[in-house]
C-alpha positions in Angstrom: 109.4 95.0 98.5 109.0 94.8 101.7 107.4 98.5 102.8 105.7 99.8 99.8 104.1 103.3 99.0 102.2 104.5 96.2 102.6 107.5 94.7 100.1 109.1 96.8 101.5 108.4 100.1 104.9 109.3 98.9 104.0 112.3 97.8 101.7 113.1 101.0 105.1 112.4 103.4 107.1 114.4 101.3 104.2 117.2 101.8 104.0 116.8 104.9 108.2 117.0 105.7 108.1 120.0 103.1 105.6 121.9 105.4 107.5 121.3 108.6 111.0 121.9 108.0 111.3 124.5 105.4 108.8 126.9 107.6 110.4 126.0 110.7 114.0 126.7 109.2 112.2 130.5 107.9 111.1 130.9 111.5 114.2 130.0 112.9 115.9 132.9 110.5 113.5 134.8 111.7 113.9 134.4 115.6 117.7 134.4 115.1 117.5 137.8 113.9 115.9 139.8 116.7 116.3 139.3 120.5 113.9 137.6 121.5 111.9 138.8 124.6 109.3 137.3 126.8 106.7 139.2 125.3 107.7 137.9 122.0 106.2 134.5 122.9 102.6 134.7 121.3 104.8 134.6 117.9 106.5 131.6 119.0 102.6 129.9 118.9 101.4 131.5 116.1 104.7 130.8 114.2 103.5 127.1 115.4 100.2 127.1 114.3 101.5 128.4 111.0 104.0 125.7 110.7 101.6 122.8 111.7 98.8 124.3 108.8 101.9 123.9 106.3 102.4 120.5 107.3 98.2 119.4 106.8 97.9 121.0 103.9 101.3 120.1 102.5 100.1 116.5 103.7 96.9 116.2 101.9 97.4 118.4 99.0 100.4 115.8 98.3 97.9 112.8 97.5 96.5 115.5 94.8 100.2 116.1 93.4 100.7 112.5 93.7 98.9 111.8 91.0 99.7 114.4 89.3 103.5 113.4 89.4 102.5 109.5 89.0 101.0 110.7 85.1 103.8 113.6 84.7 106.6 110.7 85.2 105.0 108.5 82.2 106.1 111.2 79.9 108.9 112.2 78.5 112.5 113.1 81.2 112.5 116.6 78.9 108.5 117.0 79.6 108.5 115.7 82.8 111.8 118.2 83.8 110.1 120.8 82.5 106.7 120.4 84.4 107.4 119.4 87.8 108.4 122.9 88.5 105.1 124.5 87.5 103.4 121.4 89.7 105.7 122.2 92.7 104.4 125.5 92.7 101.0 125.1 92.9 101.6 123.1 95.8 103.7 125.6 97.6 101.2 128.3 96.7 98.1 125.8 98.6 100.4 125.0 101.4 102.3 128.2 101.6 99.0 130.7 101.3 97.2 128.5 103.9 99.1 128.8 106.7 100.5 132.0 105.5 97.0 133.2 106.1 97.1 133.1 109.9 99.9 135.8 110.1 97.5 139.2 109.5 96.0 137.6 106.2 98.7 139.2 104.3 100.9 136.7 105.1 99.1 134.1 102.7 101.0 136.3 100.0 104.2 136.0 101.6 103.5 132.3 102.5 102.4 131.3 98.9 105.5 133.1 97.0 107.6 131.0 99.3 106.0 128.3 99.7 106.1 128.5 95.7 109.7 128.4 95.8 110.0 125.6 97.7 107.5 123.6 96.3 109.4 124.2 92.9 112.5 123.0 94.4 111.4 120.2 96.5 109.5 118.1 94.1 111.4 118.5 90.5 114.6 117.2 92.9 112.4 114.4 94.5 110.6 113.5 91.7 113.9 112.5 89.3 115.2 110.5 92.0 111.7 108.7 92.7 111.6 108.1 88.8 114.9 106.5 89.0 113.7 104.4 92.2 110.4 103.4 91.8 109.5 99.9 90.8 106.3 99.9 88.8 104.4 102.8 91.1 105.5 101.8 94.2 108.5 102.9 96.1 110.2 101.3 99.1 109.9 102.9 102.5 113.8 102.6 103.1 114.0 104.5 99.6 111.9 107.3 100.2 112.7 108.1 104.0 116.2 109.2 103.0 115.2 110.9 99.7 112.3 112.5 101.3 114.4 113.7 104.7 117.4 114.4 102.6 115.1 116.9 100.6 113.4 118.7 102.5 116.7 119.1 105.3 118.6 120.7 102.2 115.9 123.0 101.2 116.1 124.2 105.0 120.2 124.3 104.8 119.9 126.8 102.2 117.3 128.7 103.6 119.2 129.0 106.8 122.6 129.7 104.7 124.3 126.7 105.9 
C-alpha cells in the first residue's frame, strides 16, 4: 500500500464529505425554489456557516464511528448489515443537530432527522464496500477517494432529484 488510512481517518473524510455535500445539495433545493433576492443574502452565510459545522462535526465525530465500524465489521455480514444503519444515525443526528442548531435552534431538529437519514444511508453503503476493500484495517487512499466521493455525490443526486 502505498497511501494507507485507518479506519479512523477513513471514516473522518467520509464525515467530513457527508457534511458538505449532502447540506449543500439541501441548500441548493432550497435556493432553487424561491427567487432569490439581494436581501436574501444573510441566508446564503448562515446556510454556510451551517454547512461548514456539518462538515467539523461530521469530521471529528467520524474518528468516533470509525471505531465503531472497525469492531461492527469483525462481526457477522447479517450483524454488521443490520447495525450500520442504527450507527449512521447517530452520526447524522451529532452532525445534523449541530449545525442544524444555528438556523433558529429549531433547526437542530430538522438537521438531526436529516442528517439521520443520511448518515443511515451513507455509511451502511460505504461500509460494505470498505469491508470488501480493506486489507487488514487499512484502506488505500486511491480506494477510498472514489468510494468516499462516489457516496456522498449520490446521496446529494437523490436529494436534488437527479
Amino acid at each position: 500500500m502505498q497511501h494507507p488510512l485507518s479506519p479512523k481517518e477513513v471514516f473522518a473524510y467520509l464525515g467530513l464529505l457527508l457534511g458538505v455535500f449532502p447540506p449543500a445539495a439541501f441548500f441548493f433545493k432550497f435556493f432553487s425554489a424561491r427567487n432569490f433576492r439581494r436581501e436574501d443574502l444573510w441566508i446564503l452565510g448562515l446556510l454556510l456557516i451551517v454547512n461548514l459545522v456539518s462538515a467539523v462535526v461530521g469530521y471529528f465525530s467520524g474518528k468516533l464511528i470509525g471505531g465503531i465500524v472497525r469492531e461492527s465489521e469483525r462481526l457477522s455480514w447479517t450483524k454488521m448489515v443490520l447495525l450500520l444503519p442504527f450507527v449512521g444515525i447517530i452520526w447524522g443526528i451529532l452532525a445534523g443537530g449541530a449545525s442544524g442548531a444555528f438556523i433558529f435552534v429549531i433547526g437542530a431538529f430538522f438537521g438531526a432527522f436529516l442528517g439521520a437519514m443520511v448518515g443511515s444511508v451513507g455509511i451502511s453503503l460505504f461500509a460494505v464496500f470498505h469491508r470488501l476493500l480493506k486489507r487488514g484495517d487499512k484502506m488505500e487512499l486511491k480506494h477510498f477517494l472514489p468510494l468516499a466521493f462516489g457516496t456522498s455525490l449520490v446521496i446529494s443526486a437523490f436529494i436534488l432529484g437527479l
